[in-house]
PAZAPA-4460 file (N, C-alpha, C; in steps of 0.05 Angstrom, whole numbers, plus 32768, in hexadecimal, padded with zeros to 4 digits):
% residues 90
    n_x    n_y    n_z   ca_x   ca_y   ca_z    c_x    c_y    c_z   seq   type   mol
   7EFA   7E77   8440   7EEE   7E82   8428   7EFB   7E75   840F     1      X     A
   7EE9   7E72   83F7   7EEF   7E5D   83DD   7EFD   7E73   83CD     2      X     A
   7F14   7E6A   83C6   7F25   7E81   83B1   7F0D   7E82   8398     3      X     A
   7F11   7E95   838C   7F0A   7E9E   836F   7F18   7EA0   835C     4      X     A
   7F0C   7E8B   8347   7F25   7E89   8331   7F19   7E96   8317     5      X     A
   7F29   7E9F   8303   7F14   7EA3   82EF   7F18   7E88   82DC     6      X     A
   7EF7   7E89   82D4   7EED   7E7B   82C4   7EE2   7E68   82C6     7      X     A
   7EE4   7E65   82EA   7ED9   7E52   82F5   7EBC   7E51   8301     8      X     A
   7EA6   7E42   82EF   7E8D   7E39   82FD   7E87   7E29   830A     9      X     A
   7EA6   7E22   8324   7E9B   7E13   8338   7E97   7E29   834D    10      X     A
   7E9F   7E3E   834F   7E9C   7E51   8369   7E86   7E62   835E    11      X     A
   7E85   7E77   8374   7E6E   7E8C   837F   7E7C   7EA5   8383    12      X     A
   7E81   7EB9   8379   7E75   7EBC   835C   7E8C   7EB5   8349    13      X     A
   7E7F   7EB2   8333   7E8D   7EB0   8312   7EA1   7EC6   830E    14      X     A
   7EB9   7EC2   8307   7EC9   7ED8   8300   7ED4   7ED8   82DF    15      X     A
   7EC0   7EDB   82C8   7EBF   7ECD   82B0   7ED9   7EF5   82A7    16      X     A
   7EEB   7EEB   8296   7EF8   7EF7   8294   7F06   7EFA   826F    17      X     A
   7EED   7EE2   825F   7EFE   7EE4   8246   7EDF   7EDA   8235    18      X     A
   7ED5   7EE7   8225   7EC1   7EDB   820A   7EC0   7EC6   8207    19      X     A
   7EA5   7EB6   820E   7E98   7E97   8204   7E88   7E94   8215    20      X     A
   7E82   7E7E   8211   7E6C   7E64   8223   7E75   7E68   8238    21      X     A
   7E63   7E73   8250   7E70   7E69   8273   7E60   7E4B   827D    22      X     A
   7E41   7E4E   827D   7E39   7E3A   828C   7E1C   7E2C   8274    23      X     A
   7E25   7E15   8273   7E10   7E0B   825E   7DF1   7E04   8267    24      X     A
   7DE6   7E02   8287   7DCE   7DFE   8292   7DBD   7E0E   829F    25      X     A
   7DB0   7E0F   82A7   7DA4   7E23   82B6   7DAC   7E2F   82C9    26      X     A
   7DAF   7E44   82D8   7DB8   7E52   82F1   7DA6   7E69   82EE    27      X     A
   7DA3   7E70   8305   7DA2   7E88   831A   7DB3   7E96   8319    28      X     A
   7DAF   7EB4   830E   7DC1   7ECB   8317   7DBC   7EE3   8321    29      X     A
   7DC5   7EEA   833B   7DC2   7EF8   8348   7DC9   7F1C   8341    30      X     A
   7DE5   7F15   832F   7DE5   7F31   8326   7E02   7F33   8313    31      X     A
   7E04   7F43   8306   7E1D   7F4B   82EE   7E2A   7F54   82F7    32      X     A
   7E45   7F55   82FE   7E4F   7F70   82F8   7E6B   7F6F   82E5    33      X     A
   7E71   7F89   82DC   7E83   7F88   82C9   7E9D   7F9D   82D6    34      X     A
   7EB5   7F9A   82D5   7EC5   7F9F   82E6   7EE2   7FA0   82CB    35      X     A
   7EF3   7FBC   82D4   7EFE   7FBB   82C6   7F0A   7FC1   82AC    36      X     A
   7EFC   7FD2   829D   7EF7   7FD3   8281   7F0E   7FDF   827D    37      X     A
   7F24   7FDF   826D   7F32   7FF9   8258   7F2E   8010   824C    38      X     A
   7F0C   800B   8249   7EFF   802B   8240   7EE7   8033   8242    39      X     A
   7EE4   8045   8247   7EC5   8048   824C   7EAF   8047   8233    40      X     A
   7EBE   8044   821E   7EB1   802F   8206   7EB4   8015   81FC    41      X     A
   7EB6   8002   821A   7EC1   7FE6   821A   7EAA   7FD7   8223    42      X     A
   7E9A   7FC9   8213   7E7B   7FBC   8228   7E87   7F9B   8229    43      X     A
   7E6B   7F86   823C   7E67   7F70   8239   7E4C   7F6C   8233    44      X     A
   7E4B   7F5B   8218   7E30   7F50   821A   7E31   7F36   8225    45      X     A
   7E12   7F30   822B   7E14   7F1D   823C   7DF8   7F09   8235    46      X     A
   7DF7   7EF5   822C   7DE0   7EE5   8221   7DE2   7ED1   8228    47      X     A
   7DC6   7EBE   8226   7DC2   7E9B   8230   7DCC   7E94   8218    48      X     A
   7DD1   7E71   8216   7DE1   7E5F   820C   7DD2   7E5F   81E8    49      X     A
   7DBA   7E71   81E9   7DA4   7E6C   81D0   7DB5   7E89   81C5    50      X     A
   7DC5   7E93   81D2   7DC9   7EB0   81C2   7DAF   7EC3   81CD    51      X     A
   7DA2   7EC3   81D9   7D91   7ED6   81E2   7D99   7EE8   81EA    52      X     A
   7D9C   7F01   81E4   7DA3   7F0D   81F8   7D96   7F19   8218    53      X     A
   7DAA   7F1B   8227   7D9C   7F25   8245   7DA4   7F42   824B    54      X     A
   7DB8   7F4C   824C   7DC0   7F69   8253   7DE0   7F77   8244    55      X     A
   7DE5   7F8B   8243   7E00   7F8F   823D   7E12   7FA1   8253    56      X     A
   7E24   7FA2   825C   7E35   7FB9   8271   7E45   7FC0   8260    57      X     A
   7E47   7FD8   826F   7E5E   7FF1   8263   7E68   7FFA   827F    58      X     A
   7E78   8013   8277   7E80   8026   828E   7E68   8038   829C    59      X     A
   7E4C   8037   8290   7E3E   804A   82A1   7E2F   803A   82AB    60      X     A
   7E25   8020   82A7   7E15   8008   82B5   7E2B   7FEA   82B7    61      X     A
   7E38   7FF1   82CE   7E49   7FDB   82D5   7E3B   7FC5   82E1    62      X     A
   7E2D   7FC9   82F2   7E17   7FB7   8307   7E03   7FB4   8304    63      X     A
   7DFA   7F9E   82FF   7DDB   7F99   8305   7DCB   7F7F   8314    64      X     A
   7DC2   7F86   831F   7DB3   7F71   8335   7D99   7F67   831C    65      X     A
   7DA6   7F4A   8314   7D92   7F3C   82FB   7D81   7F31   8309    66      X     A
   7D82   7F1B   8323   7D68   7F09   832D   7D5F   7F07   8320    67      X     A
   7D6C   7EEE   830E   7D53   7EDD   8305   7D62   7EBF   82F6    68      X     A
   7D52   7EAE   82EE   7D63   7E9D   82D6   7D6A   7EA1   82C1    69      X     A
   7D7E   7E90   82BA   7D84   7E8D   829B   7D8F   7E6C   8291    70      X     A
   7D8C   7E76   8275   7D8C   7E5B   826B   7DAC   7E56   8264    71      X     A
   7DBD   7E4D   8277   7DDB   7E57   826E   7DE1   7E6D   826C    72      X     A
   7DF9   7E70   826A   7E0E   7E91   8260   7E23   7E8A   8253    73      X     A
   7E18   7EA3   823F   7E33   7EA1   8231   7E3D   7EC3   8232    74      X     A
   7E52   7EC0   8222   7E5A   7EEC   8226   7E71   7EEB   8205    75      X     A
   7E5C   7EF3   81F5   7E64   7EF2   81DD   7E76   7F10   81D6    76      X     A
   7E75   7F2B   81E4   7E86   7F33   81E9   7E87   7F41   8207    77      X     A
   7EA8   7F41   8208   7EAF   7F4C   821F   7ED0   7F5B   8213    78      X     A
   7ECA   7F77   8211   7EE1   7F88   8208   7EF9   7F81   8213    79      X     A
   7F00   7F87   822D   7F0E   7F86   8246   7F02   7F84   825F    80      X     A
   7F13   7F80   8273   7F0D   7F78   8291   7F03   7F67   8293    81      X     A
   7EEC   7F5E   829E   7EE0   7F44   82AC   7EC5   7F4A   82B3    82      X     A
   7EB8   7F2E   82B2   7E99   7F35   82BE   7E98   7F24   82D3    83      X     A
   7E8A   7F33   82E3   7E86   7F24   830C   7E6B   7F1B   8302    84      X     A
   7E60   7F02   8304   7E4E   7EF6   8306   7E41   7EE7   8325    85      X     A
   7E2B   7EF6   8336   7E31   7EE3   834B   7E11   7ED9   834B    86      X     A
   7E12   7EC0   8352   7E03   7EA8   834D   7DED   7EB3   836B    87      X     A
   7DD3   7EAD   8361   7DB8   7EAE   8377   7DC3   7E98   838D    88      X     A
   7DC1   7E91   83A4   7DBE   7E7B   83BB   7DAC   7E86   83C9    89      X     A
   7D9B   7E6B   83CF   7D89   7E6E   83DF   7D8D   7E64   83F6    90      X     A
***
């Protein structure tokens, strides 16, 4: 099994752990999750590389099964903890 590092978009899944740019091209994502927070008033937003936004997590919607594409990611905020990003394979 492939260790998991954060910050790294060579593995499966993404373990993005700090605010910015993750992946500048297209991908497949299978699903969010947000792990971790300091408070239960601690979110991540989470948008493609245009600033679009796609979704936000908190403490009462940690997980979500996204299926689908995007145009890049970026995570312009992330309070605390970390976001689990795991990539579609077919």
């Amino acid at each position: 099994m492939a260790g998991i590092f954060l910050n790294d978009t060579g593995s499966n899944p993404w373990i993005i752990a700090e605010a910015g740019d993750v992946f500048t091209q297209n991908v497949q994502i299978a699903s969010f999750t947000y792990c971790e927070a300091d408070s239960p008033a601690h979110v991540v937003d989470i948008a493609d590389v245009n600033g679009r936004y796609i979704l936000q997590l908190n403490d009462q919607q940690r997980n979500i099964r996204f299926d689908g594409w995007v145009h890049g990611l970026t995570i312009p905020t992330l309070d605390s903890g970390y976001v689990v990003v795991a990539l579609k394979t077919e």
